[in-house]
N, C-alpha and C positions, 0 to 999 in steps of 0.2 A: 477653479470653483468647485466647491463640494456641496452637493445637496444637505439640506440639514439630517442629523440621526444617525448618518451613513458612517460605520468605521472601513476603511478601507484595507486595514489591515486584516479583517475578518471575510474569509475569502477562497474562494479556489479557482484553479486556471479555468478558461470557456470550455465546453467540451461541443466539438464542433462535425459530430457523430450521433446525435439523436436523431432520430426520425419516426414519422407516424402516419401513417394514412388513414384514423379514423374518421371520419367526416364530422364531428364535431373539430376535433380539432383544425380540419381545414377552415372550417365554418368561421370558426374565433380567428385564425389567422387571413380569409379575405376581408372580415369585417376590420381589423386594427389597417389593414392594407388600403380599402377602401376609403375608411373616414381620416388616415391620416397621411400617406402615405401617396397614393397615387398622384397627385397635383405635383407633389415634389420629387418623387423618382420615378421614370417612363419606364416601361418595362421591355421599350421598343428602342434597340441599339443601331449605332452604325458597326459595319465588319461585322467580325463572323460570331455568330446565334452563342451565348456564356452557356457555358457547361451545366452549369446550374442555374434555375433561370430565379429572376432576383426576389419573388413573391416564395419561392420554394426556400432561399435563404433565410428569410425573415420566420421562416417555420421550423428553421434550426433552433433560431436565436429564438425565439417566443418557446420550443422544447424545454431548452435549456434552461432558462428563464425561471419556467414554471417548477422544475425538478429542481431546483436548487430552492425555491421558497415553497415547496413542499420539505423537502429537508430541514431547512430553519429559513422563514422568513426575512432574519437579520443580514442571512448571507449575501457577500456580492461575488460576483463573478469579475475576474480580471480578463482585459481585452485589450490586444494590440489597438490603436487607432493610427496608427504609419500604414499605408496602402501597402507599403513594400515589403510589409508582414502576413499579405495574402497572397500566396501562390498556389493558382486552381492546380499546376498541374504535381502539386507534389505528393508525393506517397503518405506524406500524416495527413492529408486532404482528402478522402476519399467522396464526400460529396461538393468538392471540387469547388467551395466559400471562396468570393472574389472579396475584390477591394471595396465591391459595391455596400459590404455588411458597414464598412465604418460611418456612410451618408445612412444608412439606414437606421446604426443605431442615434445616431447626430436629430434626425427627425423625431424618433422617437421620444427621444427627451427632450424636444422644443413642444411634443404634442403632452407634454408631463406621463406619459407611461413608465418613464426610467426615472431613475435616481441614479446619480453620478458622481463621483469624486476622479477629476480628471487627475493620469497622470505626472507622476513627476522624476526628477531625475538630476541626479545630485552629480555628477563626475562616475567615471568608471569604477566600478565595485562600492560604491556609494549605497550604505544601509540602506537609506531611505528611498534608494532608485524602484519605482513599481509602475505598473501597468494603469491606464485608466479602470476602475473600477463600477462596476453597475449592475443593478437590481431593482425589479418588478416594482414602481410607484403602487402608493396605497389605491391608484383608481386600477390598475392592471391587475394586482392586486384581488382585489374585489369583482374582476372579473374572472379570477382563476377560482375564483370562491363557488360561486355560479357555474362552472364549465361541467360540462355532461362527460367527461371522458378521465380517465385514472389513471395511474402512474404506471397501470401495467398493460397501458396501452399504449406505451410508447418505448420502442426498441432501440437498436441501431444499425448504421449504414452496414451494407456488406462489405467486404472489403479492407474493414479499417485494419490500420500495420498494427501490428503484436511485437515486429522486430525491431527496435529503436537504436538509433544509433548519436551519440552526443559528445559535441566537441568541448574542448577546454571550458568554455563558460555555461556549459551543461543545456546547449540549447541543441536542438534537434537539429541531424543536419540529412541529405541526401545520401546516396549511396547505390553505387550498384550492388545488382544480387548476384551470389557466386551461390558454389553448392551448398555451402554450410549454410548459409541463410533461407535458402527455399529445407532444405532439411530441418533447423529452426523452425518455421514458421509453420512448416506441415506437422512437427512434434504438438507447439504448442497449441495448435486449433482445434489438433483432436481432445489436448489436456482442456483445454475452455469446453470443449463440445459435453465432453464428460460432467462437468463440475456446472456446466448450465443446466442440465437434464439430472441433477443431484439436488436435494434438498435440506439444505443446510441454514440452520437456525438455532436460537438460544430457546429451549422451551420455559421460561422461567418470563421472559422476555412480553407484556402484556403488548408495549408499542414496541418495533422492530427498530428503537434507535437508543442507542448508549451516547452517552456525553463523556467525554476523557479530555484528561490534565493535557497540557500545552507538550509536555515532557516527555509523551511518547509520539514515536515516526509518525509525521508526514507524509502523504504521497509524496512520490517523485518530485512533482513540480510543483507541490503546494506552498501554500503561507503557512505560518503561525498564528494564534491570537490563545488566551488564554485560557480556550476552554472552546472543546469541537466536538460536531454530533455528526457520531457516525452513524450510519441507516444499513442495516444489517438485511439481509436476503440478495432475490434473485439480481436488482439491478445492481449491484456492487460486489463481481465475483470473477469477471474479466482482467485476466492476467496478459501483463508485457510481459516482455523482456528487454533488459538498457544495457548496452554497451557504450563507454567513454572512452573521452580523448579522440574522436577520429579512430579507434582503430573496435578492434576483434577481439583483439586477447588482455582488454582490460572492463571490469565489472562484471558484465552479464548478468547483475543476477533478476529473482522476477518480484514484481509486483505488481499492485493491482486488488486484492483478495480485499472484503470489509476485515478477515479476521489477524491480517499482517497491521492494521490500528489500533487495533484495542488489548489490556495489557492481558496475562499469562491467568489471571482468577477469571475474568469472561470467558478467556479462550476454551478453560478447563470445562464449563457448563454447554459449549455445542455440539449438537448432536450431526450426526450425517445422516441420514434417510432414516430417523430416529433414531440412531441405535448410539447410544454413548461415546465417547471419543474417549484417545487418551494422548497425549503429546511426549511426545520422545525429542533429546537433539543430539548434538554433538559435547563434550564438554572442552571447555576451552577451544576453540574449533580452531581459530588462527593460531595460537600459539601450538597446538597440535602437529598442524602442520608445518609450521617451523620444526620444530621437533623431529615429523619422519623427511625434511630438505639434509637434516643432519644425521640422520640414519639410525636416530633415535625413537622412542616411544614413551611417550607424557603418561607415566603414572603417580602422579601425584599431583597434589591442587598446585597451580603453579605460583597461586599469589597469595598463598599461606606465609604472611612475612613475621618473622620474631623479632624480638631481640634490639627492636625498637620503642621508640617513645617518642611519638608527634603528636602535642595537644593533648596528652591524655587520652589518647581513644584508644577504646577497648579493640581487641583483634579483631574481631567483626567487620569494624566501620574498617580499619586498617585495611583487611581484605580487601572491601569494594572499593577504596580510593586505588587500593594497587592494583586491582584489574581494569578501573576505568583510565590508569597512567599508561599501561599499557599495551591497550587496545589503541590510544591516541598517538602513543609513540613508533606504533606501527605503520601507522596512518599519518604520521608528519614526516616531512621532504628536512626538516630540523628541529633543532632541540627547543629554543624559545619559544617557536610559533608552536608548537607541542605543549609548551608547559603551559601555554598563554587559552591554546582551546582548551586547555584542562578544566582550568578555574570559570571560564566563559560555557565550561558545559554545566555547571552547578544553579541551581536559586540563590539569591541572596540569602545567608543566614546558617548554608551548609557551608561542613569545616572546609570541605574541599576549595569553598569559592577562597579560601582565606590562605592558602597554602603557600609558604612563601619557595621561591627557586629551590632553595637552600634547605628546604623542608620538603621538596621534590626528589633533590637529589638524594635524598639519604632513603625515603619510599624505594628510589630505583634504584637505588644499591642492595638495599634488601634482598629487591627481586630477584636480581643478576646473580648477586650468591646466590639463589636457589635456585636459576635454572641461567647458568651460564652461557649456555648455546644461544640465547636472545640476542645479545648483545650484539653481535655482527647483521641483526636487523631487523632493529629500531631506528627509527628520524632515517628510513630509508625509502620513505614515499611505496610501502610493499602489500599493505592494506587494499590499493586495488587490485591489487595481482592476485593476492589469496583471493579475494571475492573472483575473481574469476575462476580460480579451482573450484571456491566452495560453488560457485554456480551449476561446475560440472557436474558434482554430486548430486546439486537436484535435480538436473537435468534429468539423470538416471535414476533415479527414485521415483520421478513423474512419467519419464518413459516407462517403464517396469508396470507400475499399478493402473496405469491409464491403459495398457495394453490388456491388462485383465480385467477393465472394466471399476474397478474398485476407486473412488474419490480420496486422495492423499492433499491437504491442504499444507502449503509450504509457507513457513517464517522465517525466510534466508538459511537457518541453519538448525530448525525445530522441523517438525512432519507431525502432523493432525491424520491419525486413522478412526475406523469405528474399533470399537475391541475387538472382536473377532479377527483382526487382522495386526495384530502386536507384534506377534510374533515373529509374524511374515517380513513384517516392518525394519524389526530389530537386522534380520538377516542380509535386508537389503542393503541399510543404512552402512554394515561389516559392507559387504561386497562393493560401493559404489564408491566409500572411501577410500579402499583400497587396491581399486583400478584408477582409481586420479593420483591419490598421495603414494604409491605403493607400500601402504600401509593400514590395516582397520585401526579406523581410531576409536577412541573410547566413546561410550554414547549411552544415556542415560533415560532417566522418565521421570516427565514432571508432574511431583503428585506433589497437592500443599501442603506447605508448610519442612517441602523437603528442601536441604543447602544444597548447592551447586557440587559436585564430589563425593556427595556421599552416598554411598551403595549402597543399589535396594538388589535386594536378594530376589529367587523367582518366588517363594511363599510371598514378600511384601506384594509384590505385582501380582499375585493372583486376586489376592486380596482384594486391592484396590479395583479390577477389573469387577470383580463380584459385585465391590461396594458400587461401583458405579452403574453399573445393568441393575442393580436391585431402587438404586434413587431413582431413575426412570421409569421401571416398573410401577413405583410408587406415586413419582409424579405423574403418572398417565391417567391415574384414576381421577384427579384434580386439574388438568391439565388447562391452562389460563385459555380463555376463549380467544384472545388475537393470534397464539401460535397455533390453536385448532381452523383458525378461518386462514394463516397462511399455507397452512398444509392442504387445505382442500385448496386454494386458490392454486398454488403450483399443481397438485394434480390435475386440475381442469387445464390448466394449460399445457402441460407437457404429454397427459394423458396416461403418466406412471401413476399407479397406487402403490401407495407407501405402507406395509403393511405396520399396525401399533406395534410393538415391542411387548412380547408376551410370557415375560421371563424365563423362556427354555432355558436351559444347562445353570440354575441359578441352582 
């Protein structure tokens, strides 16, 4: 049964780590407990006393609730309803949610609070297999309208894991801790500690949420649907790290960040503690590295292909079909299911979705004459291996600047500095490549409207660093009043002032 209005496809996993202790929101969570809730769940067990006790649950779930229809109303939250998907005592549990929440949420929507799209489940690897889905009824609804307390009054548990570990079907699984994972986990708590206590935002930005196309990343474990809003600041800046397949030395890398969602022209307008940013990455970063496995060094665009003719397309579009053939050929275990994600990574309409095999293969042959050392691997399932190099180099990048206190913002294989620290940036990004690949690889700066490979000289980059501290400057004077009230909001809470940007050295 699905409540009516509900897409279930419009959504993100429970997060079952908020918490609050302001006394409104206790207030709204004894009263939903009291009028609907006590008659039907006793909160008085036989054996031994729940880790969590089950009115404290329900204040997970009412959290969570509330922060997903503050973000968009439309949204639902997906939820196991199998008990045997509640275990108090595992490490992604840290406030220790029983099997009790599935009777709770089960009440809740006999008392009409929820809306529901129960779910479903088609055979193994079945598209259509999802979670029950649920979200805040128009009368809960209407009570979060009403409610005395904000979104920055509610944090979360201590404790919760940053180190994730995920098996073949990418579902989280246990593990013990060896030393590399308490050393993990100590790296990245200082890097969160830093990047909470930083102020990072789009000044341009009146409400703190952008809407972006279906087409760019997902969290980790999210859905799709056609069109998602992301809510930019302090609650959306917590970073994992995911390691796959059961083991260590495959993925690693992190996420978490609002600015690892939205595409490369937002990313270019945030600032860090005011002060302008500029984004630097790697270029071609996996085939890069292939490159020094072969005791070579990639100096040239690798997927500049000639001397072809598919569909009429100009060299351009050419280019971007042949670096997205073989980023996927890296990343497939064979050739078919490779050429099959190719076209299924396109929209209807684009030449790519239309590609035939035979119109594949002559793209990759293209390629291979021009950078022959590939060949020995693609359709070799190696895409998560290099993600785990490339992990290591952020590792070292986030160690390094978190160590001096300085906020470096990571997009698997891009870095977000303020200007002031470019430079520093560039030297680190030489140095951490080439203690992973035994090689510095090449690495760039993304200014618009520049092509992937083509060199900017240090006159362009002073430039642009100028250009950019002076449109700050200038927007400061006009500065939109929602990012002047989250600025003072984080300084009341952190207790940092953030001093304006007063275009010294301009």
């Amino acid at each position: 049964m699905t409540d009516h209005n509900i897409n279930p496809w419009h959504s993100r996993p429970i997060d079952v780590h908020k918490w609050s202790d302001h006394p409104e929101v206790k207030g709204l969570v004894d009263r939903i407990w009291e009028g609907f809730l006590g008659e039907v769940i006793s909160e008085k067990t036989r054996g031994p006393k729940p880790k969590m006790a089950f009115r404290k649950q329900l204040r997970v779930l009412i959290l969570d609730l509330y922060v997903a229809w503050l973000d968009d109303p439309e949204l639902c939250i997906g939820v196991s309803m199998s008990v045997n998907s509640w275990d108090t005592n595992s490490r992604y549990n840290a406030l220790h949610i029983s099997k009790k929440i599935v009777p709770i949420i089960k009440a809740l929507h006999e008392a009409g609070l929820l809306d529901l799209a129960r779910g479903s489940y088609g055979g193994a690897g079945a598209r259509a297999n999802r979670t029950t889905r649920i979200r805040a009824s128009a009368k809960l609804q209407a009570w979060f309208a009403q409610a005395k307390f904000e979104r920055d009054d509610i944090g979360r548990a201590e404790g919760e894991e940053i180190i994730i570990l995920k098996n073949d079907n990418k579902k989280q699984i246990e593990y013990t801790d060896t030393p590399d994972t308490y050393r993990w986990r100590e790296e990245l708590a200082a890097y969160n500690e830093l990047i909470a206590n930083s102020f990072i935002d789009i000044p341009s930005l009146e409400e703190p949420v952008l809407e972006i196309r279906a087409d760019l990343p997902v969290a980790p474990s999210g859905d799709g649907d056609d069109m998602r809003r992301i809510r930019i600041g302090d609650h959306n800046k917590r970073t994992r790290r995911i390691f796959s397949r059961s083991v260590w030395d495959m993925h690693g890398r992190f996420y978490g960040g609002w600015w690892q969602q939205i595409d490369s022209g937002w990313r270019s307008k945030i600032t860090i503690n005011n002060e302008p940013t500029i984004e630097a990455d790697y270029e071609g970063l996996h085939v890069a590295m292939i490159y020094a496995q072969e005791g070579l060094a990639l100096d040239q665009d690798p997927y500049l292909v000639e001397g072809i003719n598919i569909k009429g397309l100009p060299p351009k579009a050419l280019r971007m079909l042949a670096k997205r053939l073989v980023l996927t050929a890296i990343n497939a275990k064979e050739k078919s299911s490779a050429y099959k994600a190719f076209r299924q990574s396109f929209p209807s309409g684009n030449a790519g979705k239309e590609m035939s095999n035979d119109e594949l293969e002559v793209l990759l042959g293209a390629v291979l004459s021009r950078n022959p050392c590939l060949e020995a691997h693609l359709f070799s399932d190696q895409g998560i291996q290099l993600m785990r190099k490339d992990s290591e180099i952020t590792s070292l990048i986030h160690n390094h600047f978190t160590q001096k206190g300085v906020p470096v913002l990571s997009v698997h294989d891009s870095y977000i500095v303020d200007c002031r620290h470019v430079g520093e940036l560039r030297q680190v990004m030489l140095y951490a490549s080439e203690e992973v690949t035994g090689r510095p690889l090449r690495m760039s700066y993304n200014f618009p409207g520049r092509e992937e490979f083509e060199d900017v000289n240090e006159g362009a980059l002073q430039k642009h660093v100028h250009d950019l501290r002076w449109a700050v400057y200038e927007s400061e004077q006009n500065a939109c009043a929602g990012y002047v009230q989250r600025l003072l909001k984080f300084q009341e809470r952190t207790g940092r002032i953030i001093s304006p940007y007063e275009g010294n050295s301009l």
